[in-house]
C-alpha positions as a Markdown table, in Angstrom:
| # | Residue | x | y | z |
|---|---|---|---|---|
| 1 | Unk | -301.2 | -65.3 | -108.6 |
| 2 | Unk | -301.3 | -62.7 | -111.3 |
| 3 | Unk | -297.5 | -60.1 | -111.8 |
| 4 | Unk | -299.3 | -57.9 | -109.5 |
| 5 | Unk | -299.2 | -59.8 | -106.5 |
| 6 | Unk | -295.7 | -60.7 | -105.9 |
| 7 | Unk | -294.0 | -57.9 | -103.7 |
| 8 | Unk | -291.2 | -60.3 | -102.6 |
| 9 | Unk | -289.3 | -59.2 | -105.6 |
| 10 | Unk | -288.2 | -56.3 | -103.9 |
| 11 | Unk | -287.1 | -58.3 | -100.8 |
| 12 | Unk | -285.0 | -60.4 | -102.7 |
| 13 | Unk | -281.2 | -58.8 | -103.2 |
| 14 | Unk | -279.6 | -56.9 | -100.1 |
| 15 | Unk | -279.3 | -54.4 | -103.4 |
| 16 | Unk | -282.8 | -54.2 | -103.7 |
| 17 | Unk | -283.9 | -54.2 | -100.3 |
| 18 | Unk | -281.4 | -51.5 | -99.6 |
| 19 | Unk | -283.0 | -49.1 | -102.5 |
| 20 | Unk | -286.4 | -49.2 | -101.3 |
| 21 | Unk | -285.9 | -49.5 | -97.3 |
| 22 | Unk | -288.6 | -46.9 | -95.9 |
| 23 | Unk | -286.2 | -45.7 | -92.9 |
| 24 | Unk | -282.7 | -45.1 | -92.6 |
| 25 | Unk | -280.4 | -45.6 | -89.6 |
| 26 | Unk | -277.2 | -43.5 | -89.4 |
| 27 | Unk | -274.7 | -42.5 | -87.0 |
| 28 | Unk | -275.9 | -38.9 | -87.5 |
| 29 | Unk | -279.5 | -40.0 | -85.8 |
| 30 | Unk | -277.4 | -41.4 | -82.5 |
| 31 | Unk | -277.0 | -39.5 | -79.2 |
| 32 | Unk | -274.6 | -40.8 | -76.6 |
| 33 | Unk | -276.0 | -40.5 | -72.9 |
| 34 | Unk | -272.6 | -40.1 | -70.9 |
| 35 | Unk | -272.5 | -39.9 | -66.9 |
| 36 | Unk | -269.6 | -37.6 | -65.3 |
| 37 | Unk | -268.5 | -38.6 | -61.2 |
| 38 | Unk | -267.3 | -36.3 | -59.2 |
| 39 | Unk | -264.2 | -37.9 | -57.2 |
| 40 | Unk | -263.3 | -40.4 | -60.0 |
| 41 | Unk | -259.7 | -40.4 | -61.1 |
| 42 | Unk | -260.9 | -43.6 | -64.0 |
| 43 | Unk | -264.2 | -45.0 | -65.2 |
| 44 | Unk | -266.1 | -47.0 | -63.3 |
| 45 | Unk | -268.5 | -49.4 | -64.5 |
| 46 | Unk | -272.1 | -49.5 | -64.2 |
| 47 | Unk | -273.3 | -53.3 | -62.9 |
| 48 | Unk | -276.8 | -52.9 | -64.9 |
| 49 | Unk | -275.2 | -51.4 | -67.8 |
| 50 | Unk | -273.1 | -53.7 | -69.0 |
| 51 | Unk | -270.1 | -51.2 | -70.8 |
| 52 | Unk | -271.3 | -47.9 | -70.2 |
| 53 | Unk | -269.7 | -46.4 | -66.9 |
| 54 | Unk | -269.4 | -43.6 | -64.6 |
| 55 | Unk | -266.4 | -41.4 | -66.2 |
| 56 | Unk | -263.7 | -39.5 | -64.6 |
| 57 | Unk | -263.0 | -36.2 | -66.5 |
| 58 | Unk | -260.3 | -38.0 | -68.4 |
| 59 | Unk | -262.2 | -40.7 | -69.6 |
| 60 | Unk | -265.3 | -38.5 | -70.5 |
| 61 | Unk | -263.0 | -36.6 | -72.6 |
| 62 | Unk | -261.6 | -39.5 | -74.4 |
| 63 | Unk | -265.1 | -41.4 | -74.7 |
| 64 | Unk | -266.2 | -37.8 | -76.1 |
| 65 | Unk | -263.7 | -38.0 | -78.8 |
| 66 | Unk | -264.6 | -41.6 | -79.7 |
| 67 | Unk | -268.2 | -40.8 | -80.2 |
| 68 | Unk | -267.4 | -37.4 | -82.2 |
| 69 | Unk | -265.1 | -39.9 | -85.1 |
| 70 | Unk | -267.7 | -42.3 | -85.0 |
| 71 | Unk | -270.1 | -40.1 | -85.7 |
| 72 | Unk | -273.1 | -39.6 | -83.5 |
| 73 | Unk | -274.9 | -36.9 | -83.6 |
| 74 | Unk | -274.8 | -35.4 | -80.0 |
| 75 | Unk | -273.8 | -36.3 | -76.6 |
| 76 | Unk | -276.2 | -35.7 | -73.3 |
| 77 | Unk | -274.7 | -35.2 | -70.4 |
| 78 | Unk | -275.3 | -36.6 | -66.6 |
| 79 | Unk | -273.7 | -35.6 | -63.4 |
| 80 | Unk | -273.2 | -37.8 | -60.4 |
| 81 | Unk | -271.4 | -35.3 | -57.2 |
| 82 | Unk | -270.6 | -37.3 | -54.3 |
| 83 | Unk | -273.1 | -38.1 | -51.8 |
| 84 | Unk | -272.6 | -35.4 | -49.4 |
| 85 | Unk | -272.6 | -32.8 | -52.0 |
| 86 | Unk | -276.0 | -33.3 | -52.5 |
| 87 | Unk | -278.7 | -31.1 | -50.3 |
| 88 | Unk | -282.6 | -30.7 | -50.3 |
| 89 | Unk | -282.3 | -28.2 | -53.6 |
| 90 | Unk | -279.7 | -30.2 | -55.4 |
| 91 | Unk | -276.9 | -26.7 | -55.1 |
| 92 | Unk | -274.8 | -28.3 | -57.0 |
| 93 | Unk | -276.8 | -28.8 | -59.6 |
| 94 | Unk | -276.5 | -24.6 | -60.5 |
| 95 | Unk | -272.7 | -24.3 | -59.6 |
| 96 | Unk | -270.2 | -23.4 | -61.7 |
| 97 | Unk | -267.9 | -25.9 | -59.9 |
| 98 | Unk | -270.9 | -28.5 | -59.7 |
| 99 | Unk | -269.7 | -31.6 | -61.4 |
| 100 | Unk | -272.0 | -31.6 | -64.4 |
| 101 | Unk | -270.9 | -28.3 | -65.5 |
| 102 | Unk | -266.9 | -29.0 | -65.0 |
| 103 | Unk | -268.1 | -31.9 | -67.4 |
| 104 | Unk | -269.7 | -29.6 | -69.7 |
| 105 | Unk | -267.2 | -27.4 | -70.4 |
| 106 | Unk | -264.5 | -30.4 | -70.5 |
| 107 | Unk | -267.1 | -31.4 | -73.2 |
| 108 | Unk | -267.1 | -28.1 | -74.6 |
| 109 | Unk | -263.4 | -27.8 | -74.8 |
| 110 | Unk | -262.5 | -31.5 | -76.3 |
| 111 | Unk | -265.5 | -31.4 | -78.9 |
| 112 | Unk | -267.4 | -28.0 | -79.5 |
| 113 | Unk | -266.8 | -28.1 | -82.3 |
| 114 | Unk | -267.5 | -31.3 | -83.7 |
| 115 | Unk | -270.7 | -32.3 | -81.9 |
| 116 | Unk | -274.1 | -31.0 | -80.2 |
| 117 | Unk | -273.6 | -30.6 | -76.9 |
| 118 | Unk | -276.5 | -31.6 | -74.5 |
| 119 | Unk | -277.3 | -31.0 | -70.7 |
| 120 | Unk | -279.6 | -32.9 | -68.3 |
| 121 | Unk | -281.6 | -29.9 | -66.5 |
| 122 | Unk | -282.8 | -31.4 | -63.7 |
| 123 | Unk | -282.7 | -32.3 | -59.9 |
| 124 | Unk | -282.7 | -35.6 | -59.1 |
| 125 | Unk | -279.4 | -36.4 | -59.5 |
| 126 | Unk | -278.4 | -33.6 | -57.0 |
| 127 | Unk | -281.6 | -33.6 | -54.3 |
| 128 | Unk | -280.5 | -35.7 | -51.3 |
| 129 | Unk | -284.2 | -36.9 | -51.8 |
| 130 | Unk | -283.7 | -38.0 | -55.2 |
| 131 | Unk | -286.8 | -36.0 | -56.3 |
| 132 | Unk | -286.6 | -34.1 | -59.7 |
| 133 | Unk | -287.6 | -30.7 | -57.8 |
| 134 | Unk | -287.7 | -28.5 | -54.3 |
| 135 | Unk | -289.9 | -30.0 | -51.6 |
| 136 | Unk | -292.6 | -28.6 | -50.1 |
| 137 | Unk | -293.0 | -28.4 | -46.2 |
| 138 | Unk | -295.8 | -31.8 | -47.0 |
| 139 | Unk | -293.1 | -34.0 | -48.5 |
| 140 | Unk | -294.6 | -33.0 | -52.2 |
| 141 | Unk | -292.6 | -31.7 | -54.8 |
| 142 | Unk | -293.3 | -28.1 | -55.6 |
| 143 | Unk | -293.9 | -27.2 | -59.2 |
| 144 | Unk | -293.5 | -23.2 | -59.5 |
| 145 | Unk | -290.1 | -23.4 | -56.6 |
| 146 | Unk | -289.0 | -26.2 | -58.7 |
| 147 | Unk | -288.7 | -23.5 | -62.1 |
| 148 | Unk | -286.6 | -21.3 | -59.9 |
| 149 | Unk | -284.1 | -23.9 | -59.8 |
| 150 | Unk | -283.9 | -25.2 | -63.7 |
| 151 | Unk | -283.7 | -21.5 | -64.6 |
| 152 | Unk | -280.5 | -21.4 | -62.0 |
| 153 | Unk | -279.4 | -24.6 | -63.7 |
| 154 | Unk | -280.1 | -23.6 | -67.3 |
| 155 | Unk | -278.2 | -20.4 | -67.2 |
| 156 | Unk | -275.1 | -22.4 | -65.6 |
| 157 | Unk | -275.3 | -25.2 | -68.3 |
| 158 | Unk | -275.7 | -22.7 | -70.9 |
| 159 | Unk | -272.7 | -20.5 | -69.2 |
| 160 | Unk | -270.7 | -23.8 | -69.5 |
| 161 | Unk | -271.0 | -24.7 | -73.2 |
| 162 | Unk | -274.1 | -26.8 | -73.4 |
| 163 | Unk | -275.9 | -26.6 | -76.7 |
| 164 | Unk | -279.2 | -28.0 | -76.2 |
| 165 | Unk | -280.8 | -28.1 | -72.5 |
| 166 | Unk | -282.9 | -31.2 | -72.1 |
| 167 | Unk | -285.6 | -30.6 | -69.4 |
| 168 | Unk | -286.6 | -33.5 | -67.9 |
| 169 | Unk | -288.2 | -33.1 | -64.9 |
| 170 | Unk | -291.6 | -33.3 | -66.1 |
| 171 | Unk | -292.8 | -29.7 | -64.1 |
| 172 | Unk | -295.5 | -28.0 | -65.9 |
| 173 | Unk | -294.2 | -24.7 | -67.6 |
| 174 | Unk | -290.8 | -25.8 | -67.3 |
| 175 | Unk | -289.8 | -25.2 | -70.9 |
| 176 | Unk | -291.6 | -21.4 | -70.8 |
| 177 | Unk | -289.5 | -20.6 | -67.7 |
| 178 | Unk | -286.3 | -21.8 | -69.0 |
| 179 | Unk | -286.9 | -19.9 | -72.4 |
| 180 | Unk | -287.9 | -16.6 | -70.7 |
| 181 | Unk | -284.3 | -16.8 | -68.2 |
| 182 | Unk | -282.2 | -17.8 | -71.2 |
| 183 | Unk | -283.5 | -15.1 | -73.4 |
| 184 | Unk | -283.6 | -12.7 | -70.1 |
| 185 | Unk | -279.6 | -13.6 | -70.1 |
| 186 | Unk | -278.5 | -12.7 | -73.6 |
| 187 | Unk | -278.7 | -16.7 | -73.7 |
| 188 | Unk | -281.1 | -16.6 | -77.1 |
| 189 | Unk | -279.4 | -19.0 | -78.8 |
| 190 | Unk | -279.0 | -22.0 | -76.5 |
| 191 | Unk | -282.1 | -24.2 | -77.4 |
| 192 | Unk | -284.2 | -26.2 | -75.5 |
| 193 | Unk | -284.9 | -30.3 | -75.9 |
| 194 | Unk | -287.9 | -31.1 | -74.4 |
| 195 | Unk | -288.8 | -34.2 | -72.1 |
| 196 | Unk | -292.5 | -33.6 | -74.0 |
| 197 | Unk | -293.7 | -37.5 | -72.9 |
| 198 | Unk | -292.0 | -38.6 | -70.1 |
| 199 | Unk | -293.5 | -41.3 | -68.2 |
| 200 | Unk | -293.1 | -43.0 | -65.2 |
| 201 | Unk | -291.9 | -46.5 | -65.6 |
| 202 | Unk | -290.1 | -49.5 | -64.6 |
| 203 | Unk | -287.6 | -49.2 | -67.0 |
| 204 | Unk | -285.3 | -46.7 | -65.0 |
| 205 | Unk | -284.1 | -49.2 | -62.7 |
| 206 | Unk | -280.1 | -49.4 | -64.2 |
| 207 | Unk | -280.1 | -45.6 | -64.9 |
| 208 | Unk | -280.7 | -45.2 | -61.0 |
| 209 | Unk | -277.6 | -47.0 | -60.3 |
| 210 | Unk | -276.1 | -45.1 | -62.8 |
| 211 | Unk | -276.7 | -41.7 | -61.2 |
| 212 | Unk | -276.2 | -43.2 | -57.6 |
| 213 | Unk | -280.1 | -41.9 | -57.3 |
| 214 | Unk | -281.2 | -41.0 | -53.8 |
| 215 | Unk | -284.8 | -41.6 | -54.5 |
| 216 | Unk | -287.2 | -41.8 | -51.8 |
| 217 | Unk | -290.6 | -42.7 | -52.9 |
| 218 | Unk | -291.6 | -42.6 | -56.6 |
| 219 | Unk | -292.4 | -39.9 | -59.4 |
| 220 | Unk | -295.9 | -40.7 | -60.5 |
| 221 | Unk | -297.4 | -37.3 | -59.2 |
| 222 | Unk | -294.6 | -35.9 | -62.1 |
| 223 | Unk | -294.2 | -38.6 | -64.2 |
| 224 | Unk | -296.7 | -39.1 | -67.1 |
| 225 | Unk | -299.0 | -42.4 | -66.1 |
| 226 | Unk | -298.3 | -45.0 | -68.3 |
| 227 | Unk | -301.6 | -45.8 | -69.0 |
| 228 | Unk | -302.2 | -42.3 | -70.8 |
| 229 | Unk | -302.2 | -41.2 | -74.5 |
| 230 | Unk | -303.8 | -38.1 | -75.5 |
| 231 | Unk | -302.4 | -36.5 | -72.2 |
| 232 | Unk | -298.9 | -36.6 | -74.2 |
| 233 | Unk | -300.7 | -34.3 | -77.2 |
| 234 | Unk | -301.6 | -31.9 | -74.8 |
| 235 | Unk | -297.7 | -31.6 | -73.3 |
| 236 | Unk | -296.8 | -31.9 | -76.5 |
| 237 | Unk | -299.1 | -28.3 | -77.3 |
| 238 | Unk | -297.9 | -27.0 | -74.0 |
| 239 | Unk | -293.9 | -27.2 | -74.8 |
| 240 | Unk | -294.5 | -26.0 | -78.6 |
| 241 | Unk | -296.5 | -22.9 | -76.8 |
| 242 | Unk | -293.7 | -22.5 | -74.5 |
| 243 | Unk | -290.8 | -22.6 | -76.6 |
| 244 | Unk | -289.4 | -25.7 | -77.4 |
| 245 | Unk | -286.7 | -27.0 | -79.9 |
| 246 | Unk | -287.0 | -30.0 | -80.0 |
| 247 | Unk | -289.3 | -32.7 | -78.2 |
| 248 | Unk | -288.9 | -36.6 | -76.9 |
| 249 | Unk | -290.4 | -39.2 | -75.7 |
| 250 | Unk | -289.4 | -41.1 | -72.8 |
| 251 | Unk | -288.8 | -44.3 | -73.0 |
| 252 | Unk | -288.9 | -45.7 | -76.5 |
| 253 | Unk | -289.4 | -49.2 | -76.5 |
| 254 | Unk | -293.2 | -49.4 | -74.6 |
| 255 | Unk | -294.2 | -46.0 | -76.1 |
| 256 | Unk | -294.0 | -46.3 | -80.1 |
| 257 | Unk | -297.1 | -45.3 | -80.2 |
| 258 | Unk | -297.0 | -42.3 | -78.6 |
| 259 | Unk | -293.9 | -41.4 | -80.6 |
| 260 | Unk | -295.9 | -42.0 | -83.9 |
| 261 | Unk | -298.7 | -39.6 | -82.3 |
| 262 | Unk | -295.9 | -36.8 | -81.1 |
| 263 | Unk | -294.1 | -37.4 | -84.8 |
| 264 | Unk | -297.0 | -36.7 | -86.7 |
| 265 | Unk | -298.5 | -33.5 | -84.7 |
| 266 | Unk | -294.7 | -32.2 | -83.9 |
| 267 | Unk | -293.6 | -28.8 | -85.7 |
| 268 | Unk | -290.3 | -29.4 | -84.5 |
| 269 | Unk | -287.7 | -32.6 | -85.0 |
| 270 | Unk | -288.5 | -35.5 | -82.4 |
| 271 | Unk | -286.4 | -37.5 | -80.0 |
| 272 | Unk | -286.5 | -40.3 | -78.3 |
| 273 | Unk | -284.7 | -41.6 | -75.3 |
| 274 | Unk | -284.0 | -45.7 | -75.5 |
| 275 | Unk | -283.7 | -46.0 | -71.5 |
| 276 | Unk | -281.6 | -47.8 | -69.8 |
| 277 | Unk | -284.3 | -50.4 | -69.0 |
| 278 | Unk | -284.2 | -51.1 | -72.9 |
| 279 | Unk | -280.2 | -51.3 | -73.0 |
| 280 | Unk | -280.0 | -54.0 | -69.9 |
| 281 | Unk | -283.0 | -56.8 | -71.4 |
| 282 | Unk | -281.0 | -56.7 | -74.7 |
| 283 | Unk | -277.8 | -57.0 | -73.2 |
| 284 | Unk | -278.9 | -59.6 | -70.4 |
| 285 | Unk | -280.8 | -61.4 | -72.8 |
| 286 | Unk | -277.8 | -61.4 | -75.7 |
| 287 | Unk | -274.9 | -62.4 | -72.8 |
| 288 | Unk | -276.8 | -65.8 | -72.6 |
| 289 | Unk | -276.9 | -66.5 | -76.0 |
| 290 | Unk | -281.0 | -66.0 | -76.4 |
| 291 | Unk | -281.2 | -63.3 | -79.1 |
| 292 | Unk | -278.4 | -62.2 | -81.5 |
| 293 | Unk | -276.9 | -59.0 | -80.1 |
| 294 | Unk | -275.9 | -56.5 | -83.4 |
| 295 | Unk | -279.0 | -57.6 | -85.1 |
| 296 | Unk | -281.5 | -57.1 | -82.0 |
| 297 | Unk | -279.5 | -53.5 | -80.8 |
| 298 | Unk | -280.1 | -52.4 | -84.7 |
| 299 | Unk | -283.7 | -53.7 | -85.0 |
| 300 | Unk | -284.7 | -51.8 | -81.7 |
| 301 | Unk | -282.9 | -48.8 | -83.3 |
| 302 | Unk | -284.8 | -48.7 | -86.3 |
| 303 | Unk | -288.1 | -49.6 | -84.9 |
| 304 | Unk | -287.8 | -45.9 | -82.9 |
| 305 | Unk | -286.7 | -44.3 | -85.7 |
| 306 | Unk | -289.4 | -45.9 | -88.2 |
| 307 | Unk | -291.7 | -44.7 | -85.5 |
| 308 | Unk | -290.9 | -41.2 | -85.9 |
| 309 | Unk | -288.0 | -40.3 | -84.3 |
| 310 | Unk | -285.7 | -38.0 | -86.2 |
| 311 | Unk | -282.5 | -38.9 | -83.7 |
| 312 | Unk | -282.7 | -41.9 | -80.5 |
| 313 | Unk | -280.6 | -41.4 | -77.1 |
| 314 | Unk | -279.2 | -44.8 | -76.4 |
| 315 | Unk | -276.0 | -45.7 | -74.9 |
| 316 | Unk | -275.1 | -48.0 | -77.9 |
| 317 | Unk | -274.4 | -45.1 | -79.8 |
| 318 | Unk | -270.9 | -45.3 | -80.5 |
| 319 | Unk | -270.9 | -48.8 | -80.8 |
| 320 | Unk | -273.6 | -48.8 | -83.5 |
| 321 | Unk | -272.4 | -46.0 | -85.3 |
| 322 | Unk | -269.2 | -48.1 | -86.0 |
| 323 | Unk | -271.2 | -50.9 | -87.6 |
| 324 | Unk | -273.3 | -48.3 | -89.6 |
| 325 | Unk | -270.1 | -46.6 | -90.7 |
């Protein structure tokens, strides 16, 4: 071996390792994912999610401030109403008194200032079908009915302190209409994150116990097909058209390479959601001793970011952040 064939030297301090790593992880880059449920008066856990939970308004605040001195970068929002608030068009969804927007401005009111604010802008949570949109008379969901809705829903979310409106429902022109009834409000400054790439996949399971989802059926007419690449270019020129912020990917873990693809034809800074799929394998995996927990939750971290993702949903958020700070 000749002096030019030995890059181990730079592997071989934590000093030197550390001066040339490629890809940073910080809490900055870290978005907690937090559920809000109607009827709670404390958290309740989530069986699949080991140590994320369904909040009360209480502990949603407190959990708010948490994240915010850790911090994370932002905090996404979910609403879970009470089963028989929930109706073919998902009403509450665009009320003012609808849970998710009580939790917004609770949100908005503990940490405003401090934090980026984020809103799920979607359906299924609220559709007594679990669908992410309005139903047509065949059982179908119904694309251009469905944009009536997230424009009713964006203008409440945005009304309620939400930052950034993530639309996720995967409805084509969904971003465009949202755009035009924001602007069209006086709303120009609320911005709009992007579901650009998300697919239908496995993964989901734990988040649908984590929105007591009333799915009927599946979302693969919606959903992007797993087994698709350039498809997500072409949403990703669609939502750029339209209006768009910011854009993800959903989920991370089986889709790095459609990150990479997004992250290098993106304009705009790049998401990506580790799913709640992700977050349970880890965790199951790590309770029985098989993998070591903090090292693989930090690995998978960096792997979406060194992917191209300039900031990663996942629910260990606040946990990691502590360890990065």
């Amino acid at each position: 071996m000749t002096g030019m064939d030995r890059p181990r030297r730079l592997r071989r301090t934590p000093a030197l390792r550390r001066l040339v790593a490629e890809t940073s992880l910080e809490p900055r880059q870290l978005v907690l994912p937090m559920f809000v449920a109607d009827g709670l008066d404390e958290p309740k856990e989530i069986s699949s999610l080991p140590g994320v939970a369904q909040h009360s308004m209480d502990s949603l605040r407190k959990a708010a401030v948490e994240a915010v001195a850790a911090g994370v970068g932002g905090l996404m929002l979910f609403g879970v109403p009470r089963p028989e608030d929930k109706d073919g068009i998902g009403s509450q969804a665009s009320e003012l008194d609808g849970i998710l927007n009580r939790g917004l401005r609770a949100l908005s009111e503990e940490v405003g200032d401090s934090t980026v604010i984020m809103a799920d802008t979607c359906l299924d949570e609220f559709t007594d079908h679990g669908h992410c949109g309005v139903l047509s008379a065949d059982g179908s969901v119904d694309n251009d009915a469905t944009l009536h809705r997230y424009v009713e829903m964006a203008l409440a979310q945005a009304a309620s302190g939400a930052d950034l409106l993530g639309t996720s429902g995967m409805m084509d022109g969904q971003v465009g209409a949202v755009r035009r009834g924001l602007d069209a409000a006086g709303r120009t400054d609320t911005g709009i994150l992007a579901y650009t790439a998300k697919y239908s996949s496995a993964f989901y399971g734990p988040f649908r116990e984590a929105v007591g989802s009333s799915l009927q059926g599946d979302r693969r007419t919606y959903q992007q097909d797993a087994a698709n690449r350039r498809e997500a270019l072409h949403e990703l020129e669609l939502d750029l058209a339209e209006g768009a912020d910011i854009v993800m990917v959903k989920p991370a873990m089986s889709y790095l390479d459609i990150l990479r693809d997004i992250a290098n034809e993106s304009t705009v800074p790049v998401a990506a959601y580790q799913i709640s799929g992700e977050y349970a394998m880890i965790s199951a995996a790590a309770e029985r001793g098989w993998i070591d927990r903090r090292g693989a939750i930090l690995e998978s971290l960096l792997g979406i970011r060194r992917a191209g993702a300039d900031f990663v949903l996942t629910y260990w958020a606040t946990e990691a952040s502590h360890w990065l700070s």
